[in-house]
Every structure is written in C-alpha cells, then in structure tokens.
KOLVO-524708 format. One record per residue (C-alpha): x, y, z; residue in one letter; residue number from 1. Coordinates in nm, 2 decimals, always signed. Layout:
REM residues N
X,Y,Z,a,NUM
...
END
This chain:
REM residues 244
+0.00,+0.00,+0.00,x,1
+0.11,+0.32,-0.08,x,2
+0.23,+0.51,+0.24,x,3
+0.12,+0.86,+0.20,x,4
-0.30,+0.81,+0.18,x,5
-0.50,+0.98,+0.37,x,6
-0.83,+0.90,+0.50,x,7
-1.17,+0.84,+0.72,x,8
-1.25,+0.54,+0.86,x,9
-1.57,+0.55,+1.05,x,10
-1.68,+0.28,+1.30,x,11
-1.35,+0.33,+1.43,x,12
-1.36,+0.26,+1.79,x,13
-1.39,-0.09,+1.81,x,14
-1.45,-0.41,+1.58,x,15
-1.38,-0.37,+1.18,x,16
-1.36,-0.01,+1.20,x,17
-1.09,-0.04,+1.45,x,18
-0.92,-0.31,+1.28,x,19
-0.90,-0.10,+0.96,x,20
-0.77,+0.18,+1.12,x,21
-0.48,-0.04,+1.29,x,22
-0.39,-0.20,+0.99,x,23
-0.38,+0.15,+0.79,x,24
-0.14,+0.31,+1.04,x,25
+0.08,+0.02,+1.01,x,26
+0.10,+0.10,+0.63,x,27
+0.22,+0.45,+0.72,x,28
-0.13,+0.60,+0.60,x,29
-0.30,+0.94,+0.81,x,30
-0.62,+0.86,+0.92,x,31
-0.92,+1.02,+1.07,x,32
-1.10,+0.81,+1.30,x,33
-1.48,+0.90,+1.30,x,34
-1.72,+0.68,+1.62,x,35
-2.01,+0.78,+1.85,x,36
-1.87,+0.66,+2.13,x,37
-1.55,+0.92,+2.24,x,38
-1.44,+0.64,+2.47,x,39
-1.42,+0.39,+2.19,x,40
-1.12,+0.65,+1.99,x,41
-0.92,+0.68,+2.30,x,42
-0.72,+0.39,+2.15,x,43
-0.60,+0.64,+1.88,x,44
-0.52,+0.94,+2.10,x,45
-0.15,+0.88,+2.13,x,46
-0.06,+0.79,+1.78,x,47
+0.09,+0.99,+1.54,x,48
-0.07,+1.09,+1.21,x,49
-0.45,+1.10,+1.31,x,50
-0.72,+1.30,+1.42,x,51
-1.10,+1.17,+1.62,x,52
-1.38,+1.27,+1.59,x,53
-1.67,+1.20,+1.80,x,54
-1.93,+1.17,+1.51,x,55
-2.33,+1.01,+1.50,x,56
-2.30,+0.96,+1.14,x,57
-2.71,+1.01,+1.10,x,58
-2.64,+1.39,+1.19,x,59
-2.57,+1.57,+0.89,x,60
-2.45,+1.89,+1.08,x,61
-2.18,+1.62,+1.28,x,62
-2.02,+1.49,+0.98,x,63
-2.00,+1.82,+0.79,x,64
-1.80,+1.93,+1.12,x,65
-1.64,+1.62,+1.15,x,66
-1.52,+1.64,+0.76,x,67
-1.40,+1.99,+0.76,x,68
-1.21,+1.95,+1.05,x,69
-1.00,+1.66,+0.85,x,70
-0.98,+1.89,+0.61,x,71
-0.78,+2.12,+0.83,x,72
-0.62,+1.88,+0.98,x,73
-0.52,+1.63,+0.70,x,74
-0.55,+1.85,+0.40,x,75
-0.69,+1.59,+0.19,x,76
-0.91,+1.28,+0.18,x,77
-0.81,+0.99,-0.05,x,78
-1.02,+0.75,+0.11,x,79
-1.34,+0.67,+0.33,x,80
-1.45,+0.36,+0.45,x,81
-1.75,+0.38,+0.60,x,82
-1.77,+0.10,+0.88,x,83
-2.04,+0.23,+1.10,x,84
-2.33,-0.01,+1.18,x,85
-2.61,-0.16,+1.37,x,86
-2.70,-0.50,+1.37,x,87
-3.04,-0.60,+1.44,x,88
-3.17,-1.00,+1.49,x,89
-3.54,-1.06,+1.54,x,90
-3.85,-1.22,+1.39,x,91
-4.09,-1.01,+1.15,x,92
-4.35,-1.08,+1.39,x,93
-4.12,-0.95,+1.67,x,94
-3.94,-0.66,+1.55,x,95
-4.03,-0.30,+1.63,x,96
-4.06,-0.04,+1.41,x,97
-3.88,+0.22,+1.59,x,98
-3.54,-0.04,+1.55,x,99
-3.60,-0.04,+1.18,x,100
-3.58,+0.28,+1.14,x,101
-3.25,+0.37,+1.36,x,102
-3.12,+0.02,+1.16,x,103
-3.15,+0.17,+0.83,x,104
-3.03,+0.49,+0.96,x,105
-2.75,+0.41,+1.07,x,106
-2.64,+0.20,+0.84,x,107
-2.77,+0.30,+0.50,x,108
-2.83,+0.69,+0.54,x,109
-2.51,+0.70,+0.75,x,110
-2.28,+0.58,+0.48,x,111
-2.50,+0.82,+0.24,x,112
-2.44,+1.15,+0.46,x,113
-2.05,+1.09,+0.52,x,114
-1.98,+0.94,+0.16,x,115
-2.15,+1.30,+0.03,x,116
-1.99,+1.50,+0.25,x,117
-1.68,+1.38,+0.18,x,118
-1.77,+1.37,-0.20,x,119
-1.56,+1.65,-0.34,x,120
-1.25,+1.54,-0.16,x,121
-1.28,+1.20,-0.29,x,122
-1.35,+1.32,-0.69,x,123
-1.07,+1.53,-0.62,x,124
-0.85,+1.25,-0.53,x,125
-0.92,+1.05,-0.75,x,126
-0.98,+0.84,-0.46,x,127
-1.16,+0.51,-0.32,x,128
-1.50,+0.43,-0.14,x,129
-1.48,+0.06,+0.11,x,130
-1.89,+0.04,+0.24,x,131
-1.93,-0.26,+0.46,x,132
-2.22,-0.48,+0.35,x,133
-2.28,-0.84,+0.47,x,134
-2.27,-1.18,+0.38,x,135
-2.66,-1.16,+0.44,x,136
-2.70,-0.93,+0.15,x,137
-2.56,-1.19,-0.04,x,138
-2.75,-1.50,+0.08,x,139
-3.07,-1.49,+0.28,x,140
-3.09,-1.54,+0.66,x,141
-3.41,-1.63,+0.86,x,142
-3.34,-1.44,+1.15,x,143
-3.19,-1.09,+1.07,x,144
-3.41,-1.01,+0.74,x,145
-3.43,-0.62,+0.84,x,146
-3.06,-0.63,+0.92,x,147
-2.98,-0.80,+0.59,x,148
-3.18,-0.59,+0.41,x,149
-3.02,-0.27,+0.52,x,150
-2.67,-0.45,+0.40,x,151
-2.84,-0.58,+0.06,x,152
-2.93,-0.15,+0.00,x,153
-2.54,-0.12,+0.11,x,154
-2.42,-0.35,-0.17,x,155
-2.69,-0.18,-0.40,x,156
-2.57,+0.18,-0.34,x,157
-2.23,+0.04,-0.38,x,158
-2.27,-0.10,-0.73,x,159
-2.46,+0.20,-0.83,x,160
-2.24,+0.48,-0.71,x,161
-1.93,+0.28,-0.89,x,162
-2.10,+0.34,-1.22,x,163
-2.16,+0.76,-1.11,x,164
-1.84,+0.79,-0.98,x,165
-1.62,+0.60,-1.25,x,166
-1.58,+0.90,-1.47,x,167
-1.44,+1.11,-1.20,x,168
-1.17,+0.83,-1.10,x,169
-1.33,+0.73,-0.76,x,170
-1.32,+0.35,-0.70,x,171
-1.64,+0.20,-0.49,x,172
-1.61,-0.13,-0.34,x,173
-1.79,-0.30,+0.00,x,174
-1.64,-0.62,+0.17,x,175
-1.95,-0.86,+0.28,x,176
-1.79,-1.00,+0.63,x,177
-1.96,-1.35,+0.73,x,178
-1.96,-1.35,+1.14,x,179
-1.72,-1.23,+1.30,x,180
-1.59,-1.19,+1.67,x,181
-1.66,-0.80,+1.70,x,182
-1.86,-0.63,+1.94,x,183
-2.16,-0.55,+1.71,x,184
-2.36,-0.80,+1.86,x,185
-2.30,-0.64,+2.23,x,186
-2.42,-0.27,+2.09,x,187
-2.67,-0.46,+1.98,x,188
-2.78,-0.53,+2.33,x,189
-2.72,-0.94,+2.30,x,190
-2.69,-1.08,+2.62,x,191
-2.29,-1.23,+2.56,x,192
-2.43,-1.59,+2.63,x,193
-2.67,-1.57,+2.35,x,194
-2.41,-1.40,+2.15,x,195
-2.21,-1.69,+2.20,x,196
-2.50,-1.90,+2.11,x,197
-2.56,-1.72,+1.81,x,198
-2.18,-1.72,+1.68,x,199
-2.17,-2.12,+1.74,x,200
-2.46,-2.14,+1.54,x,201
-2.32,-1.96,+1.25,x,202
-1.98,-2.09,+1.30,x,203
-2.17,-2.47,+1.20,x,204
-2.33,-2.37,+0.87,x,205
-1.97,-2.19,+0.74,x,206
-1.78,-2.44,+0.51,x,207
-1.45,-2.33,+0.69,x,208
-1.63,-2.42,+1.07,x,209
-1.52,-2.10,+1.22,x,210
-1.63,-1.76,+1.26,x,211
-1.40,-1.44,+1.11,x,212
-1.13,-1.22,+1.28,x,213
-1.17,-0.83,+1.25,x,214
-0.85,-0.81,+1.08,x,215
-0.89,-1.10,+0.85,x,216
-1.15,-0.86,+0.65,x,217
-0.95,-0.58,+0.70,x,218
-0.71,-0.69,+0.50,x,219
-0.99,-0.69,+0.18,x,220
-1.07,-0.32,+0.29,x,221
-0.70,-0.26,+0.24,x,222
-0.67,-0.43,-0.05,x,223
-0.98,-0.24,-0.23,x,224
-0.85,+0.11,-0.11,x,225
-0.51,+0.05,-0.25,x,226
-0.61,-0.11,-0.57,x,227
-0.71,+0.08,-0.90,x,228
-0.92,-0.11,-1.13,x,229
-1.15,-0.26,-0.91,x,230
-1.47,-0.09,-0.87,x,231
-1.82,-0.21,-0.85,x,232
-1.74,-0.48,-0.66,x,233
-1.88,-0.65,-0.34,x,234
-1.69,-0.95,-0.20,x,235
-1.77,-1.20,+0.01,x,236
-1.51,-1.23,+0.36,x,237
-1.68,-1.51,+0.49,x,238
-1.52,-1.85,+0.53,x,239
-1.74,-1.95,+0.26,x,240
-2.13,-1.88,+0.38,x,241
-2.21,-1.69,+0.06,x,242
-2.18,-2.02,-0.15,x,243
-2.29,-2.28,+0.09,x,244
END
C-alpha cells in the first residue's frame, strides 16, 4: 500500500472499523477516526498521524464538522471507508418499528451523509470508497431479514455509485464480512451468552467451521482502497457462507 494516503475510517472505535484503522497506520497511511462513542477512539489518542472525531453519522450537521475539521487537519481525503453499523436480529413478527428505522439509519443513510460529505475530496483524489455490506445481503438469513436488508441496500448503493463515480476516478467497493468476533452483537444489546450461542450457530453452517477475525476482513478493505481497477465490486469475507 502506498504510504502517503489519507483518509476516514468511520466505526473506528472498536470491531472492523478499528481493525482497519490499525492496519492502515501500520502501512504508514494518516487517518481520521470517526465513532459515536469518544471512549471507543481513545485507543488512537496517542498515535501519530491522526485526528478523532466523535461523530453520529445520522447527523448531517456532525459529519459536515467532522469532515472539515479533516480537512484542516489532513488537507486531503483519498479514502473513506464507511464502517459504522447496527445489527439488528429478530423475527418479522417480533421486530419494532422504531429499531427499523434507527437500523437503516445508521447503516444506509449514515454511509450516504459521510460518503456525500466527503464527495468532493474524494472526486478530487481521484480516490476510493470501502462500504461494509454483509454476507446476508448476499444469501438470505431467517433471522436478521431487516438487518440484511439494510446491508443488501449497502451493496446496491455500492454498485450504483461505482458506475456515477467512474468517470471522475473514484473506486467503490464493499467487503460482505460472514460473522465475526466483533462487538456489534454487544451494541446490539445481546446478552454475551446468547451471543455466543448465536456465533456457534453460524460458525456450523460456514464451510471453513469457524467464525471471522476483524482483521482478517480488514485486509480486503485494504486491499480495495489500495487497488485501482476494481470498482463495482462487493466480495464476500466469509469462510465460505455466501456459497454454501
């Protein structure tokens, strides 16, 4: 990866986002770490070459701030991955509406109100978008339909901004992470023995009998921010669940 790039990575205070983040610095990129939670970024306070930013990524006046303030900070943005998320499990007999709607705000307006705001910086990079579907967009799941659903308009918005963005040289790509040991399912409010449960459960069903590190799908993120002549693109991180 080239050493010098600069960019957000939102979701950064724990899980994927985090991961990301980690593996970036390593690489010798600057990044801007974007969470809710100012607790979760305390983790980047003492490195060198970034900037936090306490950011609800449904707020649009937040992640203007939040964007100009990399701007002064960073001077550029050559990429944005937008890791932010909810996860939601439930029946459609069980689920309330009120969770919907925070679900697909988070997760699919989110990604819409930082990827625009950071629009310009990106077409003037020439520069690359990483949005983090699911494996559940890809393959249909009995027990998370509203959660999948909000990943499936992920990988949608994914395919279609590649196509609006391609003449202006910006790359848009989305990993589709299988389970993995993060702490989604704990914001989620799972109690950790069902989590546990849960994981076990999914952990049977994947061909490769094991659930997915944070940094093993980090490494795809990587890979699609660093590469140039992939876009459109939404691949599967998941031990093999999309194709069993």
């Amino acid at each position: 990866m080239r050493p010098d790039l600069v960019g957000v990575v939102t979701g950064a205070g724990s899980g994927l986002g985090r991961a990301t983040a980690e593996l970036l610095l390593e690489h010798g990129a600057r990044v801007a770490g974007w969470d809710i939670s100012g607790d979760g970024l305390n983790w980047l306070s003492d490195r060198e070459s970034t900037v936090t930013s306490v950011v609800d990524v449904t707020d649009p006046a937040q992640v203007a701030a939040a964007a100009d303030e990399v701007r002064s900070a960073l001077g550029r943005v050559d990429f944005l991955v937008n890791s932010a998320g909810v996860f939601l499990l439930g029946s459609l007999a069980d689920i309330e509406p009120a969770a919907v709607r925070r679900l697909f705000d988070i997760n699919v307006t989110g990604t819409t109100l930082v990827t625009q705001a950071l629009l310009p910086d990106l077409i003037a990079a020439m520069g690359a978008v990483v949005n983090l579907s699911s494996t559940v967009a890809l393959r249909a799941s009995a027990s998370n339909a509203h959660y999948a659903a909000s990943k499936a308009a992920v990988a949608q918005l994914t395919r279609c901004w590649a196509l609006e963005l391609a003449p202006h040289g910006v790359r848009v790509n989305a990993v589709a992470p299988g389970p993995t040991n993060t702490p989604l399912f704990a914001t989620a409010g799972m109690d950790p023995a069902v989590t546990e449960a849960f994981l076990a459960q999914r952990a049977a069903t994947i061909p490769l009998r094991r659930t997915g590190e944070p940094a093993e799908v980090a490494r795809w993120i990587t890979r699609f921010i660093d590469d140039e002549w992939v876009t459109g693109h939404v691949l599967p991180v998941d031990g093999g669940t999309s194709i069993a």
